[in-house]
C-alpha positions as CSV (number, residue, x, y, z in Angstrom):
1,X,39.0,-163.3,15.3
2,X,41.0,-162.0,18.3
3,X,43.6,-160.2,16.0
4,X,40.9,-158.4,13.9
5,X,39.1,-157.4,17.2
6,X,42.2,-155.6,18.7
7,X,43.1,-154.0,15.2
8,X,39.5,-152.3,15.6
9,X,39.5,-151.0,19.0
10,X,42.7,-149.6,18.5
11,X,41.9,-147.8,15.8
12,X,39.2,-146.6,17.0
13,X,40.6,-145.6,20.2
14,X,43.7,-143.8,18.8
15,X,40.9,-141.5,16.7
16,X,38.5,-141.0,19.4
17,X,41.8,-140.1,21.8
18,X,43.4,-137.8,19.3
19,X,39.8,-135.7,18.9
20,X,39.6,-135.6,22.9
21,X,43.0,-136.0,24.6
22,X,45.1,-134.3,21.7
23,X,43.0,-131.5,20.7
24,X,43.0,-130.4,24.6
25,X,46.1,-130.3,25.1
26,X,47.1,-128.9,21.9
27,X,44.2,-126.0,22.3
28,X,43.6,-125.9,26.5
29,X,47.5,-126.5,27.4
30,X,49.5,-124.6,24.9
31,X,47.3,-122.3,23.6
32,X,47.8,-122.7,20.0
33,X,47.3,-119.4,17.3
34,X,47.0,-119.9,13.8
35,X,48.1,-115.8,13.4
36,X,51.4,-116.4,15.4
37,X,54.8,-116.2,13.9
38,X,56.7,-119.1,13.0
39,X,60.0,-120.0,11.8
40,X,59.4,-121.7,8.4
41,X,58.0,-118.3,7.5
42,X,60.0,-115.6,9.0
43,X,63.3,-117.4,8.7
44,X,62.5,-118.8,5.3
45,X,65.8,-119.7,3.0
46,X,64.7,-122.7,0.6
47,X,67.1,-125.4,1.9
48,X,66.2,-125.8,5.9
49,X,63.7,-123.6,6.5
50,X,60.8,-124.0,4.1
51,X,57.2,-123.4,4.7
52,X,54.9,-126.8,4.1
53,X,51.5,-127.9,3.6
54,X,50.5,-130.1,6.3
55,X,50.0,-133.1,4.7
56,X,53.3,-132.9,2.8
57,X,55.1,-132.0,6.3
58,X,52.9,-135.1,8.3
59,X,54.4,-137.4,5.4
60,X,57.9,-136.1,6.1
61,X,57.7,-136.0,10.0
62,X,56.0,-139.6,9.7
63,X,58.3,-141.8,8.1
64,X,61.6,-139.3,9.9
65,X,60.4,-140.5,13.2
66,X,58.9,-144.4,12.5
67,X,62.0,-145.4,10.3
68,X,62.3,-149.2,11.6
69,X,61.2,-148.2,15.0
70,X,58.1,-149.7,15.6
71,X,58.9,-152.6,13.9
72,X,62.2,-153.6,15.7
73,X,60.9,-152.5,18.8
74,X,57.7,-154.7,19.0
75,X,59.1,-157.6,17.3
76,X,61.5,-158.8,19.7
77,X,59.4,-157.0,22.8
78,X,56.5,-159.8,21.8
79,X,59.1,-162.4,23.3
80,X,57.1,-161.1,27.1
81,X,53.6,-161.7,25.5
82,X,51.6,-159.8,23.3
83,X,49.2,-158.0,25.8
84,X,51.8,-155.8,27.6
85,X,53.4,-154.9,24.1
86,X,50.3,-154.2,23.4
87,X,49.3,-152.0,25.9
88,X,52.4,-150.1,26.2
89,X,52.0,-149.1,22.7
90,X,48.3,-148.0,23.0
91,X,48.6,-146.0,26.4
92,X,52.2,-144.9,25.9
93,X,51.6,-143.5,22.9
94,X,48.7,-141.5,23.2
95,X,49.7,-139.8,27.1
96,X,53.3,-140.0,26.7
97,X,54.8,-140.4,23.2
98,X,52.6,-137.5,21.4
99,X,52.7,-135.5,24.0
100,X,56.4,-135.6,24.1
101,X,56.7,-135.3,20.1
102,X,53.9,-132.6,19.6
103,X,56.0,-130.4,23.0
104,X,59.3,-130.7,21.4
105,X,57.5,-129.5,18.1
106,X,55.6,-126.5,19.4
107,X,58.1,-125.0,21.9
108,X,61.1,-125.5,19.1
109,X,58.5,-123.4,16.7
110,X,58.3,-120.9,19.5
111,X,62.0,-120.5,20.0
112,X,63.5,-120.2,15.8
113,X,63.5,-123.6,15.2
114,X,66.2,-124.8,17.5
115,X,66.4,-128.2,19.0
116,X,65.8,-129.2,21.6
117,X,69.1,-129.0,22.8
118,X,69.3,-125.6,22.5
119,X,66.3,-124.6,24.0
120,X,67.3,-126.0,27.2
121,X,69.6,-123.3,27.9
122,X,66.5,-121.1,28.0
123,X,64.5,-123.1,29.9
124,X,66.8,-125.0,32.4
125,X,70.8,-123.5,32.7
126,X,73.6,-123.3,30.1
127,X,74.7,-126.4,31.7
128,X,72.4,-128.8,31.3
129,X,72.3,-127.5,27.8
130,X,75.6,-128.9,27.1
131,X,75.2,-131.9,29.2
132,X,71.9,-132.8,27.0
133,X,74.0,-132.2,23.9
134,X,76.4,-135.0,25.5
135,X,73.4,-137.8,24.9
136,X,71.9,-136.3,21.6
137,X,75.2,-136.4,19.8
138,X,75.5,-139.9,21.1
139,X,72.2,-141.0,20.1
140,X,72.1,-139.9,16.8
141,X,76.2,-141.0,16.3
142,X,75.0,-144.6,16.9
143,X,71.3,-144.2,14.9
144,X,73.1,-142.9,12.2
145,X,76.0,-146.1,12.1
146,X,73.4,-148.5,12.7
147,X,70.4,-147.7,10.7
148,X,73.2,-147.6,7.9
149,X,73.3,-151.4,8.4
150,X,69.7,-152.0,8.8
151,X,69.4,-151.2,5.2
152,X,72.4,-152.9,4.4
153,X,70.7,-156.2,6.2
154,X,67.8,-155.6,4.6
155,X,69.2,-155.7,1.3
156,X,71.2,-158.7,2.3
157,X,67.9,-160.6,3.0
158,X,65.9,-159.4,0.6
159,X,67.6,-158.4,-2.4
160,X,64.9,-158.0,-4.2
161,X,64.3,-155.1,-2.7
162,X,67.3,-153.4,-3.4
163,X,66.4,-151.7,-7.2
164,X,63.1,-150.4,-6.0
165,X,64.5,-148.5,-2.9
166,X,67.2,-146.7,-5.2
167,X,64.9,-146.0,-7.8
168,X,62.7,-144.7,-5.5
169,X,65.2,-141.6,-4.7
170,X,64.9,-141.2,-8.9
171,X,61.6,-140.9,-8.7
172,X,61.3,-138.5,-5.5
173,X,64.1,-136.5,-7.5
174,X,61.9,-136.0,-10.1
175,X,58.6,-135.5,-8.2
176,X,60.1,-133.0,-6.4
177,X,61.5,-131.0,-9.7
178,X,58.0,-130.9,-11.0
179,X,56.4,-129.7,-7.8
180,X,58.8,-127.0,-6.5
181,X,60.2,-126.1,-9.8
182,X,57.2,-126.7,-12.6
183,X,54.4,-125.7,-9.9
184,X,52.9,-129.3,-11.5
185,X,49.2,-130.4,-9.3
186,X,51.2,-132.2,-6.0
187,X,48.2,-134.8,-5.5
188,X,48.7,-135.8,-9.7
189,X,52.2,-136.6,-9.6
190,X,52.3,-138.1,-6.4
191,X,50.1,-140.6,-7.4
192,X,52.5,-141.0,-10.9
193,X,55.2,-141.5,-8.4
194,X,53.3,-143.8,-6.5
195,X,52.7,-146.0,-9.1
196,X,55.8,-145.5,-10.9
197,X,57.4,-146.8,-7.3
198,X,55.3,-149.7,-7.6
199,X,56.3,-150.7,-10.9
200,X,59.9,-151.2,-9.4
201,X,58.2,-153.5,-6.9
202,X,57.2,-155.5,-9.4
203,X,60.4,-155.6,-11.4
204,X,62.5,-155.9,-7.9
205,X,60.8,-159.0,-7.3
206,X,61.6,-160.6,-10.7
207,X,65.4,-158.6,-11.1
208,X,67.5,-159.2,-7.4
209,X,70.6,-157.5,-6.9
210,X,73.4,-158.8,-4.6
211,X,76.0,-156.8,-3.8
212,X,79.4,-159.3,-3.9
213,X,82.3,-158.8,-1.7
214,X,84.6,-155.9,-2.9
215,X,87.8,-154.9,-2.0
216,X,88.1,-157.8,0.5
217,X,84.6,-155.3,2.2
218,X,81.7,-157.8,2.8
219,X,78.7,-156.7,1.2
220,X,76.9,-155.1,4.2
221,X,80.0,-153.2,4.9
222,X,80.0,-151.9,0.9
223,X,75.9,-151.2,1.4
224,X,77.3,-149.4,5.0
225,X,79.6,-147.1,2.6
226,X,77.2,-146.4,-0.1
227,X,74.5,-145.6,2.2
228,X,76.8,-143.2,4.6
229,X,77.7,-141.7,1.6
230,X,74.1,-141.0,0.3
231,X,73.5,-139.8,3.6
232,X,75.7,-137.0,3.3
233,X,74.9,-136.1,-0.4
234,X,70.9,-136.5,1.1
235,X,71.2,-134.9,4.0
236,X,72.8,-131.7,2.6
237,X,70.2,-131.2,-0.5
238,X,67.6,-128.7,-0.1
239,X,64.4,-130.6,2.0
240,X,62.6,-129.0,-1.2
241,X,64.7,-131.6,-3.6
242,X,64.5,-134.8,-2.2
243,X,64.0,-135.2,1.3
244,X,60.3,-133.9,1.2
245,X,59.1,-135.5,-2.1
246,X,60.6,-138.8,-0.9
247,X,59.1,-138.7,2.1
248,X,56.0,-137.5,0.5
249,X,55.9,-140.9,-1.3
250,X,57.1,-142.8,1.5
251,X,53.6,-141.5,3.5
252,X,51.6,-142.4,0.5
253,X,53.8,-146.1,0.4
254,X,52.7,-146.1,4.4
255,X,49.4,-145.8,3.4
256,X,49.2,-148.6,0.7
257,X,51.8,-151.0,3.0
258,X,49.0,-150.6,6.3
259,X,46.2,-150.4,3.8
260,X,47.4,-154.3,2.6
261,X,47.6,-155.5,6.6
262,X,44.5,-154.1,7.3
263,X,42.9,-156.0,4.5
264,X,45.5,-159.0,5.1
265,X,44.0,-159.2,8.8
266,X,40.2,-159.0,7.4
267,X,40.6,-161.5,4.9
268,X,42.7,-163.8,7.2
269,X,40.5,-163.5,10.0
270,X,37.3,-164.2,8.0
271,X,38.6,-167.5,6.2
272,X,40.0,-168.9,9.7
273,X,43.5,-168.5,9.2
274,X,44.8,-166.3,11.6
275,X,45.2,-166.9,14.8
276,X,47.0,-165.6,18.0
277,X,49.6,-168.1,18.1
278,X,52.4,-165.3,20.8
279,X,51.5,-166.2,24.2
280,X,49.4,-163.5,26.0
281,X,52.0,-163.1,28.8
282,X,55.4,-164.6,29.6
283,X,57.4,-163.3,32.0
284,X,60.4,-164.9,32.5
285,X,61.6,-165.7,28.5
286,X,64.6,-167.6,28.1
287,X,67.4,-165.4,28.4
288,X,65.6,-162.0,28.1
289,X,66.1,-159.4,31.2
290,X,63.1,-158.7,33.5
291,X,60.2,-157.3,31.6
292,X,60.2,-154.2,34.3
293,X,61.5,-151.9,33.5
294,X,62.9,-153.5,29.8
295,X,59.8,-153.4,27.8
296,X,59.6,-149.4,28.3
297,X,63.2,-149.2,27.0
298,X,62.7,-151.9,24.3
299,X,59.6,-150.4,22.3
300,X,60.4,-146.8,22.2
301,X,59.1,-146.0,18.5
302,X,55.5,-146.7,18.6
303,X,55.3,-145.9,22.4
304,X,57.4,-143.0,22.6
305,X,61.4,-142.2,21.7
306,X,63.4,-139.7,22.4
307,X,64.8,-139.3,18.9
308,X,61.2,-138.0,18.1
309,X,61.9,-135.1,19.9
310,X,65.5,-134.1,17.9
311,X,62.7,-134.6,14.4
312,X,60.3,-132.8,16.3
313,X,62.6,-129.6,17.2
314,X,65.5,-130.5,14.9
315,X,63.8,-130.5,11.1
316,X,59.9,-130.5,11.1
317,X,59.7,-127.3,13.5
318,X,61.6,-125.4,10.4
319,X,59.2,-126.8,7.6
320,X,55.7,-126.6,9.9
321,X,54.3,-123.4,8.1
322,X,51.4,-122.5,11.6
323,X,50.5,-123.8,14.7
324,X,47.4,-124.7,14.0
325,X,49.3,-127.4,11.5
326,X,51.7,-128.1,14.7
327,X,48.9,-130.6,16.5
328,X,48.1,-132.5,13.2
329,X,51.8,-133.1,12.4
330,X,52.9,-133.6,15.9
331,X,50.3,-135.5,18.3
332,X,48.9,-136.7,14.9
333,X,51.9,-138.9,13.3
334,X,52.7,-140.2,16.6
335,X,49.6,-142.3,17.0
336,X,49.7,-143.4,13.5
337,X,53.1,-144.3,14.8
338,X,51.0,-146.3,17.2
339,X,48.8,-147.6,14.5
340,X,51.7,-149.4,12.6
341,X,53.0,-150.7,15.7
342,X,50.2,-152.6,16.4
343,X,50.1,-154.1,12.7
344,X,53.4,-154.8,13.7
345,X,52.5,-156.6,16.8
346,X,49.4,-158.2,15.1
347,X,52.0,-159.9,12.3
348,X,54.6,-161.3,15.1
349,X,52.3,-162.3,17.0
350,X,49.8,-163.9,14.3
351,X,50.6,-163.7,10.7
352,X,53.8,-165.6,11.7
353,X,52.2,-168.4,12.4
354,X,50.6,-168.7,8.8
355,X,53.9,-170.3,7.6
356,X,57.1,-169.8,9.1
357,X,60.4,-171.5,7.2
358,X,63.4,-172.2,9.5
359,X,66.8,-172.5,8.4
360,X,66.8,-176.1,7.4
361,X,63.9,-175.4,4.8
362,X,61.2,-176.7,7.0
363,X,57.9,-174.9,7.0
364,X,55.8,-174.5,10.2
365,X,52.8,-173.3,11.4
366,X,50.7,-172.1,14.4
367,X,52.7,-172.0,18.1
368,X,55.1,-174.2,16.5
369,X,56.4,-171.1,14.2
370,X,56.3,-168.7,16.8
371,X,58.2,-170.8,19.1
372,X,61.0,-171.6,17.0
373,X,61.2,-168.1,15.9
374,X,61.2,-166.7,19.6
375,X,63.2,-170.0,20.9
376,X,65.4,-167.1,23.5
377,X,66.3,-163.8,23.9
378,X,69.0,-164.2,21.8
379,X,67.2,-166.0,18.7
380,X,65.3,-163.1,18.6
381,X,67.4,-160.0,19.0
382,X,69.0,-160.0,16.1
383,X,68.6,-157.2,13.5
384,X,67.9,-159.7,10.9
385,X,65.5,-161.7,13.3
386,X,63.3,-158.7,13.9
387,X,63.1,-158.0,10.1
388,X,62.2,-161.1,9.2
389,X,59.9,-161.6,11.7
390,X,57.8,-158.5,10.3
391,X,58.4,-159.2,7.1
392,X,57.2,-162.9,7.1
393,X,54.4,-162.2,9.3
394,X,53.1,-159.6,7.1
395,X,53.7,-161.1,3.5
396,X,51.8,-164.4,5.1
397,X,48.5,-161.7,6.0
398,X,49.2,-159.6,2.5
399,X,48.8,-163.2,0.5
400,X,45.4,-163.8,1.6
401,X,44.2,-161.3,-0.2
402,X,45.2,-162.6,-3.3
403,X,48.9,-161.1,-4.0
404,X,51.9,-163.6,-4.7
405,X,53.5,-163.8,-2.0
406,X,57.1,-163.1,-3.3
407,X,55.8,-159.6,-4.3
408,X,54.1,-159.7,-0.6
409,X,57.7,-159.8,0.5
410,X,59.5,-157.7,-1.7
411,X,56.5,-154.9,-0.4
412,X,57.4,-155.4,3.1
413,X,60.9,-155.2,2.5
414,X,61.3,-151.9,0.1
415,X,58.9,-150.6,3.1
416,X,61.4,-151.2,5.7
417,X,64.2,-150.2,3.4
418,X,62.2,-147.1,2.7
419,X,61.7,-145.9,6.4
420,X,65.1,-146.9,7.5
421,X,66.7,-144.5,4.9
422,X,64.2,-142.0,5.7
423,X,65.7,-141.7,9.4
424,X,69.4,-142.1,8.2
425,X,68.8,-139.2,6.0
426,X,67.0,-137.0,9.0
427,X,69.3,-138.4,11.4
428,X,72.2,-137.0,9.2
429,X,71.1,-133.8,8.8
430,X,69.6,-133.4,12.7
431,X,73.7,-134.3,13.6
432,X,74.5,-131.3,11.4
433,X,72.6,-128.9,12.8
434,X,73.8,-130.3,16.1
435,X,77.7,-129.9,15.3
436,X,76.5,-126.5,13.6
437,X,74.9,-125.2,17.0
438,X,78.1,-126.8,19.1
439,X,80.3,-124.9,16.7
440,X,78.2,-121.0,17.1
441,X,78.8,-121.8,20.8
442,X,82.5,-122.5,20.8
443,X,83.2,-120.1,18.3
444,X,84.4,-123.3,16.3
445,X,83.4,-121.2,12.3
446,X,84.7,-124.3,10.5
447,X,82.1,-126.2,11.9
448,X,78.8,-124.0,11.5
449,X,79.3,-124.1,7.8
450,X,77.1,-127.1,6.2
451,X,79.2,-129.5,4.6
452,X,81.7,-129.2,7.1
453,X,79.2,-130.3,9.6
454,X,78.2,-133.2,7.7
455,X,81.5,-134.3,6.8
456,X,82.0,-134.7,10.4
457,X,78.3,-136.6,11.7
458,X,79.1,-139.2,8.8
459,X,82.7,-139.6,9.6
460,X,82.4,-139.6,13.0
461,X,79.1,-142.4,12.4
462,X,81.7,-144.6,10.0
463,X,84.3,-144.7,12.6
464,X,81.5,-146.7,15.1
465,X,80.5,-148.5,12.4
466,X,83.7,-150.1,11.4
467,X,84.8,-150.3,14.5
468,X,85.1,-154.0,14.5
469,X,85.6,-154.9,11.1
470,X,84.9,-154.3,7.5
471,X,81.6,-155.9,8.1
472,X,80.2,-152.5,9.2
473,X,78.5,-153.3,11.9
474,X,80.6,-152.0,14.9
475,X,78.0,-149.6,16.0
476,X,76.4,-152.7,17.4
477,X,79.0,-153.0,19.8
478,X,77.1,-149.9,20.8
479,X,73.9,-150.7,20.2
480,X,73.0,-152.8,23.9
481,X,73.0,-149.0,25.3
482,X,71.0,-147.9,22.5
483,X,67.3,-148.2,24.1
484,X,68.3,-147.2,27.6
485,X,69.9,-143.8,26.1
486,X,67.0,-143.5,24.0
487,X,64.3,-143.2,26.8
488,X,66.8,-141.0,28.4
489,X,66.3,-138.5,26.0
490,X,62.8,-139.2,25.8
491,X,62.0,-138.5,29.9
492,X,64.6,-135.4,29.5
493,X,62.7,-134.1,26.6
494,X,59.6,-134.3,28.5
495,X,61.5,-132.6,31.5
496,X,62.7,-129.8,29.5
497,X,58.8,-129.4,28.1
498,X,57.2,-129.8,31.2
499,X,59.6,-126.7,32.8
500,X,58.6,-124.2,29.6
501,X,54.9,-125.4,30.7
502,X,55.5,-124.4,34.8
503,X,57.0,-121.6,32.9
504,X,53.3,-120.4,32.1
505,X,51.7,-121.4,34.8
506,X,48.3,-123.4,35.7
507,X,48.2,-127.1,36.2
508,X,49.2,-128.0,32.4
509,X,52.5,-128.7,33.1
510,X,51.1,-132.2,34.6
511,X,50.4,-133.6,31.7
512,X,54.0,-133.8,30.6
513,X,55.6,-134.1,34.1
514,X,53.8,-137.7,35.2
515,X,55.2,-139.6,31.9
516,X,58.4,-137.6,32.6
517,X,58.7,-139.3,36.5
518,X,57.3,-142.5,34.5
519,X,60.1,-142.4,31.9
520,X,63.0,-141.4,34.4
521,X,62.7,-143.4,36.6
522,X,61.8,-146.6,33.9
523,X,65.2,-145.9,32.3
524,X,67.6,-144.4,35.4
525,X,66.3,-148.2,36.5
526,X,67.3,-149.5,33.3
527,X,70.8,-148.0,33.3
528,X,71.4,-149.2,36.8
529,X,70.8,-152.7,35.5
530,X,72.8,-152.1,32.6
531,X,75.9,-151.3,34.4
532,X,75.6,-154.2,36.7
533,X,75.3,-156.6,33.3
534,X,78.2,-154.9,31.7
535,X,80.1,-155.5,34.8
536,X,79.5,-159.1,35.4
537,X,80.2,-159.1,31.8
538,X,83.7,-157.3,32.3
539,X,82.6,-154.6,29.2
540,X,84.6,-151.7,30.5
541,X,83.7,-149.9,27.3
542,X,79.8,-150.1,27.8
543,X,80.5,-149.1,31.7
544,X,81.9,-146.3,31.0
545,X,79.6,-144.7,28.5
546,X,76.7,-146.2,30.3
547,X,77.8,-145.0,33.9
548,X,78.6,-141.0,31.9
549,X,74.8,-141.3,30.7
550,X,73.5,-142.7,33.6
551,X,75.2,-139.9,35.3
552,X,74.2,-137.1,33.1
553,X,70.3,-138.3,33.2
554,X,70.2,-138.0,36.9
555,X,71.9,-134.7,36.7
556,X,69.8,-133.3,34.5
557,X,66.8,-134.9,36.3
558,X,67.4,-132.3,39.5
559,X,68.4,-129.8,37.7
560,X,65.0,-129.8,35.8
561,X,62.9,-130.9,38.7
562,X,64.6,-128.0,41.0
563,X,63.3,-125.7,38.4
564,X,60.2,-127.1,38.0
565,X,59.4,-127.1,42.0
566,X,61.6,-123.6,42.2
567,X,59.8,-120.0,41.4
568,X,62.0,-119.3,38.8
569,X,61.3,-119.7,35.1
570,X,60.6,-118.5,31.4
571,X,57.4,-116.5,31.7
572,X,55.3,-116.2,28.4
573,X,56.1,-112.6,28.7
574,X,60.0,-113.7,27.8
575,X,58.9,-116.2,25.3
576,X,57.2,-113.3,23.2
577,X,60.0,-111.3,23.7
């Protein structure tokens, strides 16, 4: 019963904290106004800046920012014991990850939509503008490469779930033609396209697709292609065509998928069958780096990320139609965020041990799964390790209920697909507006216009990824300094928030500024380590662009914290202005 008795008190504690914590800071520290202006309204052109209802927005924002997050994240961070995984995600995400997405969110509405970037000039200096643009381009250059082959592993693993993901963007095509263009009832023909989604589950699981090897291209690299290439037809597409009617579904899918591991984890629990089978603590894994400060850097989705804040400021903050929506979409997502994770941690560390089948076609159960599956460090850092960690865990909770448990799978999987292409999409089109600002600045035309942009964030994203091969996966040469730059965006975005809050005076400015010092000086700590590793490890190419970020983050640290503790600042008086 332990896994159904944390599954309640988090939920009930993520509700309880967003009526208390999240409406105070949202009302008491910045002051929101239903009347004020906001871009999706006055700067309004049908493609980027669109004004949405709420819920459609929340779906959007929702699966832009989860993607494969707080699954990846938790299922190899379990490896230290499920208690501090699961604590990080509970506190982290309700005092440091919303704050940090619903800041990024209302202070990027205030300021025309920009990111986050951007608005640092305003805050901060022109310099640490640039210097932040330095780690966004870099995150989103290796989110975009990578989660590119997520989807291509997934599919790879599960090809069953390869129809029902493509058929999905039909379906979203379609949903979206008869809400923005036939005014059809949103709530009907979501639910048609719901169902109609569903259907493809069930003929996924009976109709598999495997992608052969083309072109002497491996299959993931041919998925990498496909997929990069989607990403720039997506990502250029009015939010209005498919981009918010896919999301729209994909909230809706998020609903059904944590609807069927809620009921998986009653069922399971009440017949005796699931059981805690991760070890509470373990500190010293085999092979895995020092919990402190690596568990911070290792769950970021679900806890809080720094590529929240480019969604936050970068696409939502242009679609949000009033602040009074901002808290719901913002604070609001991210502890649902927090509500998946811990599914997520509840099926590594339980609904694994329900059957777990190794390699050689054996079939184990209780601490003996989890043990083989979480053997190292290195058995379980693997993208497909994480996946199918998740996946099996889940499927094992879902069949309890009564669904086949191949369909359990292929649910699980088009659900990770899903997400994952959700963020490669919004990752795409965040790196175009990025290369779009960085052009206005440098009076570089070429690159302000929108194709031209995107031409150059996927190109730019398939030179990572085939780095190394035709496999596709050369942004994982990359990815070890993934994490660390990660919650070096995250404690910077909280920086740059907590400075526009000094900006206004009072004391509010605290509530960002403690999981600021918390996140600086978890992942300046982490970088150190980093470049010591890569060292011993004679990576000259991780030294360098570790040592440039670590650099950059402790810049940008004093520059904010001088500003902060300085007299100077962007009154509200400015702001309006």
């Amino acid at each position: 019963m332990g896994a159904l008795i944390i599954m309640v008190l988090a939920f009930a504690g993520y509700i309880i904290m967003y009526n208390l914590y999240g409406k105070y800071i949202g009302n008491k520290i910045f002051n929101l106004s239903g009347e004020a202006s906001v871009p999706s309204v006055e700067m309004e052109d049908g493609t980027d800046y669109v004004p949405t209802k709420k819920e459609v927005i929340f779906g959007h924002h929702f699966t832009s920012i989860a993607g494969t997050g707080p699954i990846v994240g938790p299922a190899i961070a379990i490896i230290w014991g499920w208690v501090p995984a699961l604590i990080w995600v509970f506190l982290g995400s309700i005092i440091m990850g919303a704050v940090h997405d619903f800041g990024a969110l209302i202070i990027s509405m205030r300021n025309q939509g920009k990111s986050i970037a951007e608005y640092t000039s305003k805050y901060v200096n022109s310099r640490t503008r640039n210097l932040f643009f330095i780690i966004v381009f870099l995150e989103l250059w290796i989110v975009i490469a990578v989660f590119g082959l997520v989807i291509a592993v997934v599919f790879a693993i599960y090809p069953t779930a390869v129809l029902p993901v493509w058929l999905e963007v039909v379906i979203a095509l379609i949903l979206g033609h008869m809400i923005y263009k036939r005014n059809a009832n949103i709530m009907t023909w979501s639910i048609i396209a719901v169902v109609a989604m569903y259907i493809t589950v069930f003929i996924g699981a009976y109709a598999p697709i495997k992608m052969p090897t083309i072109a002497g291209i491996p299959p993931t690299g041919v998925w990498t292609i496909i997929l990069l290439v989607y990403a720039f037809i997506a990502s250029t597409l009015p939010v209005t065509t498919l981009l918010q009617p896919r999301d729209f579904i994909n909230s809706h899918q998020l609903v059904i998928a944590m609807g069927l591991l809620v009921l998986g984890v009653l069922f399971s629990s009440f017949s005796g069958n699931l059981e805690i089978v991760a070890p509470a603590v373990q500190a010293a894994p085999k092979g895995a780096p020092p919990v402190w400060p690596f568990l911070f850097i290792t769950i970021a989705c679900g806890a809080i990320s720094g590529f929240h804040s480019l969604v936050s400021s970068g696409t939502s903050a242009k679609q949000v139609r009033s602040e009074s929506d901002s808290l719901f979409v913002g604070y609001g997502s991210m502890l649902m965020e927090g509500t998946l994770a811990t599914l997520v941690i509840i099926a590594v560390s339980a609904g694994i041990g329900m059957g777990y089948v190794t390699k050689s076609g054996d079939t184990l159960t209780g601490v003996a799964a989890w043990s083989t599956h979480y053997s190292s460090w290195a058995a379980a850092a693997g993208l497909g390790s994480k996946v199918t960690a998740f996946v099996d865990g889940s499927a094992n909770m879902i069949a309890s209920i009564g669904l086949p448990k191949n369909i359990a799978v292929v649910i699980m999987g088009v659900f990770v697909a899903s997400f994952a292409g959700t963020t490669l999409d919004t990752a795409t089109r965040i790196q175009r507006y990025v290369i779009s600002e960085l052009g206005h600045d440098f009076k570089l035309n070429f690159l302000t216009r929108k194709y031209t942009a995107t031409l150059v964030a996927v190109a730019t994203a398939a030179l990572l990824a085939f780095a190394t091969g035709a496999g596709g996966a050369g942004a994982l040469k990359l990815w070890p300094l993934f994490g660390a730059t990660n919650q070096t965006l995250a404690a910077l975005a909280l920086l740059i928030i907590s400075v526009y809050l000094k900006s206004r005076g009072g004391i509010g400015w605290l509530f960002s500024a403690i999981p600021m010092v918390f996140m600086a000086v978890m992942t300046i700590w982490a970088l150190v380590m980093n470049q010591g590793a890569f060292g011993n490890q004679n990576n000259l190419l991780l030294q360098v662009i570790n040592g440039i970020i670590l650099l950059i983050a402790i810049w940008i640290v004093i520059e904010g914290l001088i500003k902060i503790l300085g007299s100077g600042g962007v009154g509200a008086a400015e702001e309006a202005a």
